[in-house]
C-alpha positions in Angstrom: 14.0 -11.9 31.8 12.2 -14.7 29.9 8.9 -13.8 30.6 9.9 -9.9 29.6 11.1 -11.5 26.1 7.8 -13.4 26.0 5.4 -10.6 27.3 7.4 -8.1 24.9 7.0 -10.6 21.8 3.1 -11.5 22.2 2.8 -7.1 23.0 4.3 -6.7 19.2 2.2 -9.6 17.7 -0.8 -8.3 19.4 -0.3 -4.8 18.0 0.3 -6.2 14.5 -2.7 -8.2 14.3 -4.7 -5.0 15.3 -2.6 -2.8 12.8 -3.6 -5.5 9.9 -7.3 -5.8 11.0 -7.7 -2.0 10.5 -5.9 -1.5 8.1 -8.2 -3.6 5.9 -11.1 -2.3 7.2 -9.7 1.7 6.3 -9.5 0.0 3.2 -12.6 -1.6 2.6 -14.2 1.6 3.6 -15.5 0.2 7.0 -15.4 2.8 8.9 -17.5 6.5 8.2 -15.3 8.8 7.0 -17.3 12.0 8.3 -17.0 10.4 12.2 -14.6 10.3 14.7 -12.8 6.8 15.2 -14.9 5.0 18.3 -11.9 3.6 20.4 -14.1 2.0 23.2 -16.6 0.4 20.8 -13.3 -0.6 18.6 -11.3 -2.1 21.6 -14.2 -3.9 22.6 -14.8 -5.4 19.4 -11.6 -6.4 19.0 -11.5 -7.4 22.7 -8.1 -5.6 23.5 -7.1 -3.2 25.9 -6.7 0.5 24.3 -3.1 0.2 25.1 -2.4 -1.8 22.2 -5.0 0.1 19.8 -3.3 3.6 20.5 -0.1 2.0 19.6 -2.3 0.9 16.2 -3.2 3.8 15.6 0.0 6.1 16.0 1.4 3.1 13.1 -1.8 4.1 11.2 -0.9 7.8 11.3 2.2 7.3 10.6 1.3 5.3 7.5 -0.8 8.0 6.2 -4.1 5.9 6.8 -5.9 8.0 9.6 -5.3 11.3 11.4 -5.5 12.8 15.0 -7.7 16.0 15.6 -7.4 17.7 18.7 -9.8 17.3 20.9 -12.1 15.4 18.4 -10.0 11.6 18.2 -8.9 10.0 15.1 -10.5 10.5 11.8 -10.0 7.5 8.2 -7.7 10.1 6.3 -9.7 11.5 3.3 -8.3 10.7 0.0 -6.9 14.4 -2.1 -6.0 15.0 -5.0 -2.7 16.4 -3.3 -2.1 13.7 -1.1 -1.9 11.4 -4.8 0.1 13.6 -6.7 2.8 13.7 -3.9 2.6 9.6 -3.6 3.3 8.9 -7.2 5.2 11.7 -8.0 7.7 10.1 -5.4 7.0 6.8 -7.2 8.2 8.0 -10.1 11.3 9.3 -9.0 12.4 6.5 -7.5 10.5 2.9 -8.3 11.4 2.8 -12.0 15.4 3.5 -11.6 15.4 1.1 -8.9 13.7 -1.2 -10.9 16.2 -1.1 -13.5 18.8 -1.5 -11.2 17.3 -4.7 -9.4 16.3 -6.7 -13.3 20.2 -6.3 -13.6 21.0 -7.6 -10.5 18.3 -10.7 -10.3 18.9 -14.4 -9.0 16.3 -17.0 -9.5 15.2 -16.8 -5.9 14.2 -13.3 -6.3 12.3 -13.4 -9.8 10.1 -16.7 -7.9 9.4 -14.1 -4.8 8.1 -11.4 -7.6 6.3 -14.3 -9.8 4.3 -15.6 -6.2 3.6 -11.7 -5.3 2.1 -11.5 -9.0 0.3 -14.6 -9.0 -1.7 -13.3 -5.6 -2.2 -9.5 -6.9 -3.8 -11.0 -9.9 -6.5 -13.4 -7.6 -7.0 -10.6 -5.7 -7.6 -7.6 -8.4 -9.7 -11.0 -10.3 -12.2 -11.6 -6.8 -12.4 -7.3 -6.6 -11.1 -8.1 -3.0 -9.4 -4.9 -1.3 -6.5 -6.8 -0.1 -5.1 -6.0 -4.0 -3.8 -2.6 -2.4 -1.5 -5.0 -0.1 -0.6 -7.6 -2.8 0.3 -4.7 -5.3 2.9 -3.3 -2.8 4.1 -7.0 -2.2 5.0 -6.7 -6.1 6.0 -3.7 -6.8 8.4 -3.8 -3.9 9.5 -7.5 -5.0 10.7 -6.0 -8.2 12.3 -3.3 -6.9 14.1 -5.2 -3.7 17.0 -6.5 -5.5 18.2 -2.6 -6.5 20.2 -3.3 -3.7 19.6 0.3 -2.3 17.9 -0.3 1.5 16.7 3.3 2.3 15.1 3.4 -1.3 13.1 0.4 -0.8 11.8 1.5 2.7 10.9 4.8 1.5 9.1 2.8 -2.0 7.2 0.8 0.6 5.9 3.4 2.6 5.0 5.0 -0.3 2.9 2.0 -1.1 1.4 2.0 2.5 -0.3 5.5 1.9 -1.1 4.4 -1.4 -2.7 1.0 -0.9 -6.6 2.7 -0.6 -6.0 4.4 -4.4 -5.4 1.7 -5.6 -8.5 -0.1 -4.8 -10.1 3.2 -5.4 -8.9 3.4 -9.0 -9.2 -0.6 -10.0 -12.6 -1.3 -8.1 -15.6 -1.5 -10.5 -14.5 0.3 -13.0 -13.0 -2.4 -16.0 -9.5 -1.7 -15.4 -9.0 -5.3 -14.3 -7.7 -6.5 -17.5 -5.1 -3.4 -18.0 -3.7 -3.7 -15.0 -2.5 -7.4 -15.4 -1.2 -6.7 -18.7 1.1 -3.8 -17.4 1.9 -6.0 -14.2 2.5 -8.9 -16.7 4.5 -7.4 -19.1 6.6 -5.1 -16.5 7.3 -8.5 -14.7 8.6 -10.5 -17.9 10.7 -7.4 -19.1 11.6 -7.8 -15.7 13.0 -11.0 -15.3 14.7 -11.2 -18.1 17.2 -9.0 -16.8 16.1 -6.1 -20.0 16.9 -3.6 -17.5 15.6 -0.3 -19.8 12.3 -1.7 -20.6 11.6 -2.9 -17.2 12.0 1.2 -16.2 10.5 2.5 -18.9 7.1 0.3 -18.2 7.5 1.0 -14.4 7.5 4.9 -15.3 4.5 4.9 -17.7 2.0 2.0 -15.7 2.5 4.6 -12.8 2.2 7.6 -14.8 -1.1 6.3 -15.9 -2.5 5.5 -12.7 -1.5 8.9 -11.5 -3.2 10.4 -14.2 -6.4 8.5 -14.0 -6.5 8.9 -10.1 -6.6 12.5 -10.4 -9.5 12.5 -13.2 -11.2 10.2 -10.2 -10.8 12.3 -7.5 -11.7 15.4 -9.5 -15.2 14.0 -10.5 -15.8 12.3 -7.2 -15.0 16.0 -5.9 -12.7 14.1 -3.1 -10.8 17.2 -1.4 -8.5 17.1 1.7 -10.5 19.0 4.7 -9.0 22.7 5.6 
């Protein structure tokens, strides 16, 4: 029974690892967009069995960041207008409220967690390294943990998941740098101090104006989900 525990444990920690790897390389724009997934190449690489890279890939599905097409394999998921306005639509029905709720609700522990998740989005969005997607849904979701309200924050973080690749897409190379660590800055210390209204009202419009800017993006980059 042990061994099952064992064998069971390293499976999930296997399985994560791939899940990470790829999902930075989906990311980073590592694999061709326009081409089938190559699963034998890929498990080679990586040196697994496909076992544990199918069970990657259903998590990558699930997460938005690939899709399945009969007969053809598994396809990076194109980024859509559509696809943008749904994810921060929902953002903005729920991460500034519960926002609010959790700068009411802080303990010292929690504002530290937020400050650390901060401190690493900033290094990343300052080295234009693709891992800011990650480290901007560590923060967001720090500041909106202490809400209190579980099925909120898991529904927050997946939203995040789907949109870690606009993000990169909207900071990368285009002098945004500087606004966006304001806004995170200014949201964080509104934050902390427990002034529960402001700490909404910046969560609504820093969202608002990526969601508006990802759409001018995607509309001049003629980026269009596939029929």
């Amino acid at each position: 029974m042990l061994y099952d525990v064992m064998a069971a444990t390293a499976k999930t920690v296997l399985s994560d690892q791939i899940i990470d790897t790829l999902r930075t390389r989906i990311i980073a724009g590592g694999f061709d967009p326009h081409a089938p997934i190559r699963q034998d190449a890929l498990a080679a690489e990586l040196g697994v069995s496909k076992i544990p890279l199918r069970e990657a890939f259903a998590k990558l599905e699930q997460d938005g960041l690939i899709v399945s097409h009969a007969n053809r394999g598994y396809f990076v998921s194109p980024l859509s207008i559509e696809e943008a306005l749904d994810v921060f639509d929902l953002r903005l029905k729920l991460e500034p409220s519960a926002t609010s709720e959790a700068s009411a609700r802080l303990n010292e522990q929690q504002i530290e967690t937020a400050r650390r998740s901060l401190a690493a989005l900033n290094e990343a969005i300052a080295a234009s390294d693709p891992s800011m997607g990650e480290h901007n849904r560590e923060f967001h979701v720090a500041v909106a943990r202490p809400c209190g309200r579980p099925v909120t924050i898991q529904i927050i973080e997946r939203l995040h998941f789907i949109a870690e690749r606009y993000i990169v897409k909207h900071l990368e190379g285009k002098g945004l740098d500087a606004r966006a660590v304001a806004e995170h800055t200014d949201l964080f210390e509104a934050w902390a101090a427990g002034q529960s209204e402001r700490a909404e009202t910046l969560a609504a419009r820093h969202i608002l104006g990526i969601r508006y800017d990802l759409v001018r993006e995607l509309r001049a980059a003629e980026v269009f989900q596939p029929d």
